[in-house]
N, C-alpha and C positions, 0 to 999 in steps of 0.2 A: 504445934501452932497450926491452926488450921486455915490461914490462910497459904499456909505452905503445902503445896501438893509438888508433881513429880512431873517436869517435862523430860526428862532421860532417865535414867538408873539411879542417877546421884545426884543431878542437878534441881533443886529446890526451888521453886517458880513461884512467882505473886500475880496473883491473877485479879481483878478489875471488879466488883460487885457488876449486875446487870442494869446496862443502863433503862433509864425510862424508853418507853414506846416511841415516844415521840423525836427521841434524837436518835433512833434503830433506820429511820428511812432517808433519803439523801433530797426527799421534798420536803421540807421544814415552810409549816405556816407561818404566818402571819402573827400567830396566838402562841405557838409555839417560842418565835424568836423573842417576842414582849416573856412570857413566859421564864425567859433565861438572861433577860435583861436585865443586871442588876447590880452588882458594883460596877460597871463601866458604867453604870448613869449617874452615881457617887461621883465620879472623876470627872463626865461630862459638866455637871452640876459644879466642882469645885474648880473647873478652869474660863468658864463661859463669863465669870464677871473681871477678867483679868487678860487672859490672853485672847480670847476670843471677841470681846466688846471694847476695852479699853486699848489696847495694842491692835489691834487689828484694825478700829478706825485711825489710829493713828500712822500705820506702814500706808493705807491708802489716800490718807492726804498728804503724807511724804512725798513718795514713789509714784503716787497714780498705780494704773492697773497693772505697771509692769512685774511687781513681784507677786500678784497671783498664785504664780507657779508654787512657791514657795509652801504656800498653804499644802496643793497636793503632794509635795516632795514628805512636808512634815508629817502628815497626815499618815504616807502610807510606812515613814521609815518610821515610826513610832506606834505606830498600828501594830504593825510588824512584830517588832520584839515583844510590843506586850501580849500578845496574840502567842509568842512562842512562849514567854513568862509562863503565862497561867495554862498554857498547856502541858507545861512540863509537870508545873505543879497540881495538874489534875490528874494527870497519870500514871504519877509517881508517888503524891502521897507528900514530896517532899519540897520546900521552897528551892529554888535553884540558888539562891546566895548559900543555903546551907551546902549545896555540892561544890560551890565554889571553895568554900572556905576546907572543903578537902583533896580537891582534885588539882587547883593549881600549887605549879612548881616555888617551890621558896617556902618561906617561914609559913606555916600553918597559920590560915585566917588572913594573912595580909590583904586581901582585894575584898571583901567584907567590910572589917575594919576600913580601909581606902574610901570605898561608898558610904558607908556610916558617917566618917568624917564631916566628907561632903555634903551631905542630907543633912546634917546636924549643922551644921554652916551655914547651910541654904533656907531653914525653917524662919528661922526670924524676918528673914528679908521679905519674903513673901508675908507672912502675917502681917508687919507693919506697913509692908506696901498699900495691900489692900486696903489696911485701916486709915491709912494716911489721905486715901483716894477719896475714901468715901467720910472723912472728916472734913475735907476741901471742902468737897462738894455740899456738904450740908451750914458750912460756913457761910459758902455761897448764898444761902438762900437767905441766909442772915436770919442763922439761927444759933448762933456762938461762935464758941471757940472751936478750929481747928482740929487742934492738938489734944484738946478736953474730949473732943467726939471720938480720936481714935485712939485712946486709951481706953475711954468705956467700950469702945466695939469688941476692941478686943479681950478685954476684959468679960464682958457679958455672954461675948461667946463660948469664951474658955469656960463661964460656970456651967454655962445649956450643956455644951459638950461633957463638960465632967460629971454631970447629975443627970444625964440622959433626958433632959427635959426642953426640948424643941417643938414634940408633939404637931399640933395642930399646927402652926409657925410655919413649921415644916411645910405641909400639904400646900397651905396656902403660899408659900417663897414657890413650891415648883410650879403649880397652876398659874400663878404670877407672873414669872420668868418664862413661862413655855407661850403667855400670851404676847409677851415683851417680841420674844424671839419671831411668833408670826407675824408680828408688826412691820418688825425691821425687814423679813424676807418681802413684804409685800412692798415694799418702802424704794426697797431694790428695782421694782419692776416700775413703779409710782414715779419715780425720779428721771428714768430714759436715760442708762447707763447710756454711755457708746460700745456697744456689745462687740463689734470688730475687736475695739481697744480690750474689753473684756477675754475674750479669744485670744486675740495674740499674748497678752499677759501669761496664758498657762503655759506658754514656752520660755524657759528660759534664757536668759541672754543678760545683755547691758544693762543696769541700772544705776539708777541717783535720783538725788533729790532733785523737785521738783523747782523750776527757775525760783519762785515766792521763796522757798525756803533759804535759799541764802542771803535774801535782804532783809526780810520779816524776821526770821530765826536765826541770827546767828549761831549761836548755844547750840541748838538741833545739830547743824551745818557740820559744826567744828569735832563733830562726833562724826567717825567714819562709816559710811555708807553702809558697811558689810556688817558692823557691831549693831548699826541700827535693828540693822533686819534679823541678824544672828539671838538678837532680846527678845523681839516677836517670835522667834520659833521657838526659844527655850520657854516662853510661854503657852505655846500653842498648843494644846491638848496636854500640858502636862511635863512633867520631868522627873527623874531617876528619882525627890524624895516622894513622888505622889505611886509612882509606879510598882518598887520595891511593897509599899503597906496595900497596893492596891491587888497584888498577887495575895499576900498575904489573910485579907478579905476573904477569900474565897475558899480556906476554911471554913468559914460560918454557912457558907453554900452547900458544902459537904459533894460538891463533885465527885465524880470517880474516886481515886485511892482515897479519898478526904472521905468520903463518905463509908468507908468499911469499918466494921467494928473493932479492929484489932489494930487501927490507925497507930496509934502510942509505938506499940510491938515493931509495927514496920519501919519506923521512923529511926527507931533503936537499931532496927537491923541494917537499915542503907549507912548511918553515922561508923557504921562500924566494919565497913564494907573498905577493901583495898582500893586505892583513889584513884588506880585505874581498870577496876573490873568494873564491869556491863551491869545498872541496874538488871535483878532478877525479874524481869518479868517475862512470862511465859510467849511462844514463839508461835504456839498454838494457832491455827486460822479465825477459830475462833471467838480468843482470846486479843487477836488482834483489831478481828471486826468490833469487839466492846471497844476500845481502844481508842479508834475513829471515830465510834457514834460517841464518846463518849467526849472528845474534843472539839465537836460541833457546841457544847456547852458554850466555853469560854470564847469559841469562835464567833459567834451569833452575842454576845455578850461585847465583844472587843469591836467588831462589825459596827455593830449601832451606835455602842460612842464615839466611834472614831470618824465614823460617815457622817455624826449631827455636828458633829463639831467643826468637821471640814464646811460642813454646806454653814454655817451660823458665822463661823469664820470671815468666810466670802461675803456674806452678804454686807457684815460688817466692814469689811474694804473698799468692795463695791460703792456703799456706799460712803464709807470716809472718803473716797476717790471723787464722785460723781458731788456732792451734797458741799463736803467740806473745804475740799483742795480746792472745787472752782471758787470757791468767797474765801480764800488764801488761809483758811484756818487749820490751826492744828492742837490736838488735846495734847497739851503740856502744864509742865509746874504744877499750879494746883487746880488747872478746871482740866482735867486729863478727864471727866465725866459731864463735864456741862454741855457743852458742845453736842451730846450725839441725840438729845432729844430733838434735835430737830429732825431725825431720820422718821421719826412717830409724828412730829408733826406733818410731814408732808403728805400724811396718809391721810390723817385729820386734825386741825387745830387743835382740838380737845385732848389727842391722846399724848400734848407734849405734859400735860398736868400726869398724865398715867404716869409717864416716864420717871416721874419723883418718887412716886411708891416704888414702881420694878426695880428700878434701878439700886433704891435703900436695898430693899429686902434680896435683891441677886448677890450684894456682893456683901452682905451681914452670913447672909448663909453660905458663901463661898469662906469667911472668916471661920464661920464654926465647924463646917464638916472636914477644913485642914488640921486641926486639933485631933481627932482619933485618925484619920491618915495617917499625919506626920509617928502616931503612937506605934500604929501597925509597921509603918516603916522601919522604926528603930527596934522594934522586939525583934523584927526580922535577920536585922543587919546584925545585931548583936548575939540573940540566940543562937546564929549561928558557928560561934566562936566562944559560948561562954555559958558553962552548965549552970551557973547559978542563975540566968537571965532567962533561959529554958524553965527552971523551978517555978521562978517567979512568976512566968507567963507577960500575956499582954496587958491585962491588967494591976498588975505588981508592978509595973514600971510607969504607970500612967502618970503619977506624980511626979515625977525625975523629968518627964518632958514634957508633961504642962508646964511645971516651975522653967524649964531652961526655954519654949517658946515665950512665957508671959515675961518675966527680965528682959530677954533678949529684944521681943518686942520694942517693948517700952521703952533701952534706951534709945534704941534707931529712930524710934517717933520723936521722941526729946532733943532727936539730934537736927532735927528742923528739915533733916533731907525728903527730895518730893520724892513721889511713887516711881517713877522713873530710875532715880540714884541709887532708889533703896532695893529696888529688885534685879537690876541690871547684872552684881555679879553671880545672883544665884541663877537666873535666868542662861547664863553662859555656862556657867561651872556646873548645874543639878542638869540644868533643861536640855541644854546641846550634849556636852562633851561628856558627861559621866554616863549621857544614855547610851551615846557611841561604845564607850569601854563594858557596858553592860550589855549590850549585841555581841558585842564582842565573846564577852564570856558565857552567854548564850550556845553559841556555835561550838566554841571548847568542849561544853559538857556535852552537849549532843552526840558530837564526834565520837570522844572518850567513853561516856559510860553510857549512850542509851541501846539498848539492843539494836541491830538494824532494820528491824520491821516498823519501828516506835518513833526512828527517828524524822524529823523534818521533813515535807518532802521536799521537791529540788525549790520549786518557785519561792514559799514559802524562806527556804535557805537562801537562796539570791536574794528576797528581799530585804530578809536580815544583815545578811554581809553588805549589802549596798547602800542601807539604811545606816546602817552602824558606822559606815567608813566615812560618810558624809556627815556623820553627824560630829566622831570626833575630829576630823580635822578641821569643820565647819568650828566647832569648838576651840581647838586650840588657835585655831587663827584671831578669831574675835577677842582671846583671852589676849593673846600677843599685842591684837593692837590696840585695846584696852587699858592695858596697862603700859603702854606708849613702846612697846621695844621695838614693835615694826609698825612704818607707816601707814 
């Protein structure tokens, strides 16, 4: 096997193809980072019409500016893991759920399996949420039915998705969305936040709803302060089922080990490797320098969605704070999307008519690009424990989980629940606490089987342990009082 050469006498090493020129220097342009920009703008794009727009004006007419903070807590403890995800998986060659499913203690596969569950539980909620939001909202305009509209969303998206036929759609939804999003940042400055209030918001401390909300919103009120905000995060750039397909993804990138010709060979060789020896990769200087240039990929990759997202986040608070909270409103039930046009109008009359087009087509395209996510996700979580699911590939399973999100969908829409009900427990259970358990196992595999040249550095590793640890307790707490067992 010729990717197997000789770092001692007897020990067989995998060494890295040569990275591009451009990720060999530790000054990375401008051109360079767009260049390597590319499934984190998939994930940016599939979270920006839900947790970013519709949730995030809504925590800032809650709370006002005091949970700010929250955004950069999320931002960077979810940056974090994905950033370690898809590093491992670049220079390894191998998804990290597959090391999982051999290296932890107990029955083979169990914490895979565990994530899968969860992801598969969590895909419908999100799908019909979104559909649900944006069938409100075009009811609103007194254009039909509801329910009618978010069955066809998601429906129509399911076929784009399954017949690769978005095309043009596409280009147009992101140049759309990208106009949307300069709107609302300028919207921010247009309005005359109270920037003190701003400021002190990114430290965390005290929160609660805001006095209006307990006379205006009972319903809001009666849902505990911490669950409120604990939804917004599991929304907020994403969660365990988008993150799992989105490592995944980058396959098709060919990164580092992904990118060598003999990928199959290697893949075959880690599955079969004792669950706790040291992936084989070479210890060499450098073989180690490829290693690093070659993790600035996914870094400069994770970097950009996670930095747009935080800034597009804010602004969205900001102004739900500044805009909505002072005229006592808040996006709930079914206009959880009507309400924010007025952040575009304050920029100019005119661009609140814009906001009907951005707004359709942000969150029509946020329906269709979770369709192959959610797919990548599950090939992931499952091939990792099951040779036939491996045969089949990603595509061999595509039907099994469009059929289980279109059912799954359509009854939760049928079931009259708003976008709020319908997404709240996957937003806990995907977004918060499984991401926490996935940092988690993060850090395990590192430990255990990466060489120690390869592994994390220290910062990098604190942010993950600190990201992880707040996320699952932040998790289990919100689930507790969710489901009523603690106050």
């Amino acid at each position: 096997m010729t990717t197997q050469d000789t770092d001692t006498a007897a020990e067989p090493v995998l060494r890295l193809p040569t990275p591009p020129a451009a990720l060999q220097t530790k000054r990375i342009s401008v051109i360079t980072a767009l260049k390597f920009f590319g499934p984190g703008a998939v994930i940016a794009s599939l979270t920006i019409g839900s947790g970013e727009s519709i949730l995030a004006s809504r925590e800032g007419a809650v709370f006002g500016y005091t949970v700010l903070w929250a955004i950069m807590i999320g931002v960077i403890a979810k940056g974090a893991l994905v950033y370690a995800s898809n590093r491992h998986i670049t220079l390894t060659g191998e998804h990290p759920i597959t090391r999982f499913a051999q290296v932890f203690p107990g029955p083979r596969g169990w914490f895979p399996l565990l994530l899968a569950a969860i992801c598969l539980v969590s895909f419908p909620g999100w799908a019909s949420g979104v559909a649900v939001a944006l069938g409100d909202y075009l009811q609103s305009l007194g254009a039909g039915n509801a329910t009618f509209y978010a069955l066809a969303v998601v429906a129509a998206a399911g076929i784009l998705s399954f017949l690769g036929g978005y095309g043009l759609l596409e280009k147009a939804q992101v140049a759309i969305a990208g106009f949307m999003v300069v709107l609302v940042l300028a919207a921010v400055f247009v309005a005359r936040p109270d920037w003190l209030g701003v400021l002190s918001g990114l430290v965390p401390g005290h929160f609660d709803y805001a006095p209006f909300v307990l006379s205006d919103y009972p319903e809001i009120a009666a849902t505990p302060a911490w669950v409120e905000l604990a939804v917004f995060m599991g929304g907020l750039g994403g969660g365990m089922y988008d993150y799992i397909g989105y490592s995944g993804m980058l396959r098709e990138k060919r990164w580092g080990m992904l990118g060598h010709p003999e990928i199959a060979a290697i893949r075959q060789r880690l599955s079969s490797m004792d669950q706790h020896a040291p992936i084989p990769l070479s210890s060499e200087p450098a073989e180690v320098a490829k290693a690093k240039a070659w993790s600035r990929a996914p870094k400069l990759d994770t970097l950009a969605a996670f930095v747009a997202m935080g800034i597009i986040a804010a602004a969205f608070m900001i102004n739900g704070a500044t805009i909505l909270g002072t005229q006592h409103q808040v996006p709930t039930d079914n206009e959880v999307l009507n309400l924010q046009s007025q952040f575009l109008a304050t920029v100019a009359p005119l661009f609140e008519y814009f906001y009907i087009v951005a707004i359709v087509m942000v969150l029509f395209g946020t329906v269709y690009a979770l369709w192959e996510v959610y797919t990548w996700t599950t090939y992931e979580s499952l091939a990792a424990v099951s040779t036939s699911i491996r045969r089949r590939g990603q595509r061999g399973i595509r039907p099994y989980v469009y059929g289980w999100i279109a059912l799954g969908s359509a009854m939760m829409i049928l079931s009259g629940a708003s976008f709020v009900a319908l997404i709240t427990p996957a937003a806990l259970l995907g977004g918060v606490f499984a991401c926490g358990l996935y940092g988690a196992g993060l850090l395990y595999v590192d430990h255990v089987n990466m060489p120690l040249a390869y592994r994390m550095g220290p910062a990098l590793r604190l942010f993950v342990a600190l990201g992880s640890a707040f996320l699952a307790i932040a998790g289990i707490l919100a689930l507790l009082s969710y489901t009523g067992v603690i106050a």
